[in-house]
N, C-alpha and C positions, 0 to 999 in steps of 0.2 A: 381858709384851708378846706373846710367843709364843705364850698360850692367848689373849688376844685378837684375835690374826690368825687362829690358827685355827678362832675361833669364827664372823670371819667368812665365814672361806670355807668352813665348814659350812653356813652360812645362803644364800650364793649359791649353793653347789650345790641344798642342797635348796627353791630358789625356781625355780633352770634347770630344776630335776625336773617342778617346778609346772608350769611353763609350756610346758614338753614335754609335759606330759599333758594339759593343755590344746589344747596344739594336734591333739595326736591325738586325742583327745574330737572336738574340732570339725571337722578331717578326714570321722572317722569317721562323725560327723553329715551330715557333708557327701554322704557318700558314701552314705548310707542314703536321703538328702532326692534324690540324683541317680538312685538306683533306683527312687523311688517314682515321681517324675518321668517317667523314663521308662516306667516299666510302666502311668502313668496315660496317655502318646500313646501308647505302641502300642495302649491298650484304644480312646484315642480315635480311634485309626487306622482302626484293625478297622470298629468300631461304626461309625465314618463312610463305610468302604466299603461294610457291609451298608445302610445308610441309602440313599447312593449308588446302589447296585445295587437295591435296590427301588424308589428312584425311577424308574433308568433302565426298570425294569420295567415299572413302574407307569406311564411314559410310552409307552411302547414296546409293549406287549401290549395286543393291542386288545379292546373287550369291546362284540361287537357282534352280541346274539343276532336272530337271524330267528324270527319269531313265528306261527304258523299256527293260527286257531281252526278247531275240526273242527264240521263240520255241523251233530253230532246230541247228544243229551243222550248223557250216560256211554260218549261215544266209540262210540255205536252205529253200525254195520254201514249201516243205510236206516232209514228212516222210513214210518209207515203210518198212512192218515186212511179212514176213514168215514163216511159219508153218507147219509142219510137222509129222502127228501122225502115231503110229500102226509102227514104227520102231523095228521088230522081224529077230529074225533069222529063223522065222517059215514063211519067204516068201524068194524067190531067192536076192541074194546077188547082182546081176545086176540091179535089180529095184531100190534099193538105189544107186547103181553106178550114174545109168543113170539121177537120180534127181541130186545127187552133182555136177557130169561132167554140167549137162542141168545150176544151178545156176552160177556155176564156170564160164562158159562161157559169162555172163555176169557180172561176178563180184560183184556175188550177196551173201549175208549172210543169212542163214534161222536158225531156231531155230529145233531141232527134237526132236521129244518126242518117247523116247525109251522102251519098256516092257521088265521091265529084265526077269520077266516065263514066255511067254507068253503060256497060258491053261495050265499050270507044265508043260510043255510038250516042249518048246524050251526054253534051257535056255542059256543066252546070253555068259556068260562065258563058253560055249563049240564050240562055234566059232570060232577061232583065225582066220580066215581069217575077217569073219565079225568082231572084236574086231580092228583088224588091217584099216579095211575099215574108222570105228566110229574114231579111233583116229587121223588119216591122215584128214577128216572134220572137227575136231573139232582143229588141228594146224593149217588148212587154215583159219579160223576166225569159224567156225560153231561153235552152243551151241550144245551141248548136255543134257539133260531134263528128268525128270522121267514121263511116264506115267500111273504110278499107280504100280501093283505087275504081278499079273496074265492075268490084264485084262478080267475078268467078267463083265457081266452087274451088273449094279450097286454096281459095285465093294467096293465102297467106302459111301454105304449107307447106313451103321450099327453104331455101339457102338463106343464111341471115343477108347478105349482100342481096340477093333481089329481094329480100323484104326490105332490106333499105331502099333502095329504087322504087317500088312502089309506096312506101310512106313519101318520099320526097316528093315524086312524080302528084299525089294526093294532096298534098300540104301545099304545092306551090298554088294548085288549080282553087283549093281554097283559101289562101291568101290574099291571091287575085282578084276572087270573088268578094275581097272585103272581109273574111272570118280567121280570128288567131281560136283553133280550136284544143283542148286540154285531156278532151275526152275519145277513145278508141274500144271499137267493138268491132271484129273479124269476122268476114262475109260469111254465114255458115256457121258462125261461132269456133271457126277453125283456122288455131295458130300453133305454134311451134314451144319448145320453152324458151326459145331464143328473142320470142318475140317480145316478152316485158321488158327486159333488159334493153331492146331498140329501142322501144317507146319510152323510156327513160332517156334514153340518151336522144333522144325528139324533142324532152320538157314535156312529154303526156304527164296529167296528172293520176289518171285512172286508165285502166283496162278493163273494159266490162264482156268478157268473151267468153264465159259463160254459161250454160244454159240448165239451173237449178232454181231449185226456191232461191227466197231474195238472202243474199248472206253477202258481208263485209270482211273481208282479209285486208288487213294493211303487213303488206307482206316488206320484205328489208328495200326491192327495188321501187314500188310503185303499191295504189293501192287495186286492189283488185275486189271487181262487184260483177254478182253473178246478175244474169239478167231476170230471174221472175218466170213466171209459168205464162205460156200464152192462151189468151179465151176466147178470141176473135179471129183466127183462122177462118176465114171463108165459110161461116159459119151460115146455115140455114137460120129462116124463119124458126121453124121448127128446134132450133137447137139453140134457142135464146134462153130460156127457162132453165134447161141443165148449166150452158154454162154460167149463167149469172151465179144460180146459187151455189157452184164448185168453186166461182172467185171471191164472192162475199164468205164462204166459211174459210180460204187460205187468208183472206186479210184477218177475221175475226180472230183467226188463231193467234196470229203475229201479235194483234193490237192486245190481247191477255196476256202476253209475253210480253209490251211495252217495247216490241222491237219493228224494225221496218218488216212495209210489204209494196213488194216492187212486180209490176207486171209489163208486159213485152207487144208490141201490138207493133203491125206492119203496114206499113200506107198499101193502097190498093186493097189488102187482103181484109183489113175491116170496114172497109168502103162500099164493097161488091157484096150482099146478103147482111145479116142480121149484127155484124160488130157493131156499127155506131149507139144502135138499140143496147145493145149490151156494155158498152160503155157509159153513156148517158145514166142509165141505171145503176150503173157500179157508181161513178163518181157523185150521185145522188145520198147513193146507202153510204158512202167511204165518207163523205163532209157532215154527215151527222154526228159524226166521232169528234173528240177534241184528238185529229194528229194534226203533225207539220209536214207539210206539201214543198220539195223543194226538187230541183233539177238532181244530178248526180255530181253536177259538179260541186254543187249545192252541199249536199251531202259528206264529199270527202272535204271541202273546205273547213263544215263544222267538228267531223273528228278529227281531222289537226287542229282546229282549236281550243277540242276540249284537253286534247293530248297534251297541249301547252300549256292550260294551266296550271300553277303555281304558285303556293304560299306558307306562309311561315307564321307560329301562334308565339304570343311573348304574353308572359303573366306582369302583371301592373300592380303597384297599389292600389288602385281602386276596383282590381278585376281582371280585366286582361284583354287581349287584343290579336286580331286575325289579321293581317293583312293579304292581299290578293295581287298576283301577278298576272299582267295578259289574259286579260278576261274580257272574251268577244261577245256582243251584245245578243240577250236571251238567254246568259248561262243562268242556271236553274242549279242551288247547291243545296245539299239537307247540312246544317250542322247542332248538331247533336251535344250537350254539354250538362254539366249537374245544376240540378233546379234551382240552386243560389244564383245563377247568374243573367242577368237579364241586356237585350240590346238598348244599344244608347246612341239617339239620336242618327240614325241612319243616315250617310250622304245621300244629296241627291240624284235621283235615277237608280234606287234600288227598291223594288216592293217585297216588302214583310209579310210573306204568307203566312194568317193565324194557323197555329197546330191545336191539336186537342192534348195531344203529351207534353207534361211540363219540361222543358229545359232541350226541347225538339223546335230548332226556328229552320225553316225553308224562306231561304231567299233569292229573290231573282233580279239579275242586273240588267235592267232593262237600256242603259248604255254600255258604249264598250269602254272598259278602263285598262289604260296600261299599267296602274297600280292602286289598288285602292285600299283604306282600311277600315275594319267594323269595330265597334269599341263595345266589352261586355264591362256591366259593373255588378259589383255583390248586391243579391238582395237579402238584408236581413230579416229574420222573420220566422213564421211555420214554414217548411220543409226546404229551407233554408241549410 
């Protein structure tokens, strides 16, 4: 009887043992399941205040750049056009040589204004050398331009019907000759009000008729450009010295104002005494400048272009983002934002001008994009 009592309270002890180990087991469980518990809210803590405070961030920090497009192709300095009327075959075919050769040699682009009759009496398409001259300029970058028909005085200060007959009568003669031309300047500089409105209805891009310092109107029909002061009128020996240095202070002014300077020169009439002299010199002093040198056609091309640009700023978690529309190759933009935000990663084809002022980045697209976009991110930090 005695080893069966103590048989069974062998078996209760070691079942109490059980069950104690059991309960410590699941304690123990307990206690592992209530650290992990907890180490997963404090991670969810943490991680919801960084969340939190990025939000508050992200609401709170404003992202709101000021945008400035610069005047000139690759953030140039001024601008500089060239002009060139009374292009006939009714003067020697070396005076226009000698203009081209004289630009070429600096690398320079002028705009010419051509008379296809000039008096009925020279007419352009019986040239073929001079035809051949005109086309060879206008494949090295030169415009070629209408100046009118016959070239009369006041050639173009009649009735809108005969100013249509003579645009047509003009346009066919150089169509013939091989030139689709965009640009128009009135013999005399003398036209009608009726006369923009024609040249629109031609497909003229510009009207350059005229005769003021160098100034841009883009007016509702067409753009209109005055033609620039002239220095080489049949100018003496002698009068090379005044006029140079009366065209190097009209450009100097312009190029302190970051605006164009446009001047007016007449075949023959710089040819015969001291213009070439005085051009040669002028285009000397003028390409020591950082401007850009383009035709006129040149010209109203890029301010419809800048005219088109286009874009739109979006804040980001990480900072924020500018995107750009229709942006012609050499646009030059300031954009201006708070010192916390830095650019990231540039696309290709755009150069990062260093600034000296923090949260001032100038940049230039040096392709053309039909939409492209910059990416800023926060920097945190001192002046952050």
């Amino acid at each position: 009887m005695k080893n069966y009592n103590c048989w069974y309270a062998i078996r209760d002890s070691h079942r109490k043992d059980i069950i104690e180990n059991r309960l410590i087991y699941n304690y123990s469980l307990q206690y592992h399941d209530m650290r992990k518990l907890t180490a997963c809210i404090v991670v969810s803590a943490v991680l919801s205040c960084f969340f939190l405070c990025g939000l508050i961030l992200y609401m709170t920090r404003p992202f709101d750049p000021v945008i400035t497009v610069r005047p000139w192709p690759y953030d140039r300095d001024g601008a500089f056009t060239i002009t060139c009327d009374d292009i006939s075959t009714g003067y020697p075919l070396e005076y226009f040589n000698d203009i081209v050769d004289l630009l070429d040699s600096y690398g320079l682009k002028a705009t010419f204004f051509v008379i296809p009759y000039h008096g009925e009496w020279d007419l352009l398409t019986e040239s073929p050398e001079f035809l051949d001259a005109l086309h060879q300029a206008e494949d090295s970058g030169h415009e070629i331009a209408l100046h009118g028909y016959a070239h009369y005085e006041n050639e173009f200060m009649c009735s809108p019907h005969e100013q249509e007959m003579l645009l047509t009568k003009g346009l066919e003669i150089m169509y013939e000759a091989g030139f689709s031309v965009k640009g128009f300047r009135a013999p005399c500089l003398q036209e009608t009000e009726e006369t923009p409105v024609l040249l629109e209805k031609f497909g003229f891009a510009y009207d350059s008729s005229t005769y003021r310092e160098s100034e841009i109107i883009q007016a509702d029909i067409l753009f209109r450009l005055s033609s620039g002061h002239e220095y080489t009128w049949y100018i003496s020996e002698e009068d090379i010295p005044g006029s140079l240095s009366l065209a190097q202070g009209d450009f100097l002014e312009k190029y302190m104002h970051r605006s164009f300077f446009s001047f007016v020169t007449h075949m023959k009439a710089v040819n015969e005494g001291g213009g070439m002299a005085v051009l040669d010199q002028l285009f000397s002093y003028i390409t020591g400048y950082d401007v850009w040198n383009g035709t006129l056609l040149d010209l109203v091309e890029w301010e419809k272009a800048r005219e088109a640009v286009a874009w739109n700023e979006e804040k980001t978690l990480s900072g924020g983002e500018i995107t750009f529309f229709s942006v012609p190759r050499g646009l030059a933009v300031d954009i201006n934002l708070s010192n916390s935000y830095v650019l990231h990663d540039p696309p290709p084809g755009i150069q990062v001008v260093p600034q000296t002022g923090e949260g001032h980045h100038r940049i230039i697209f040096e392709d053309a994009y039909p939409q492209v976009t910059l990416s800023f991110g926060v920097q945190y930090g001192p002046g952050s």
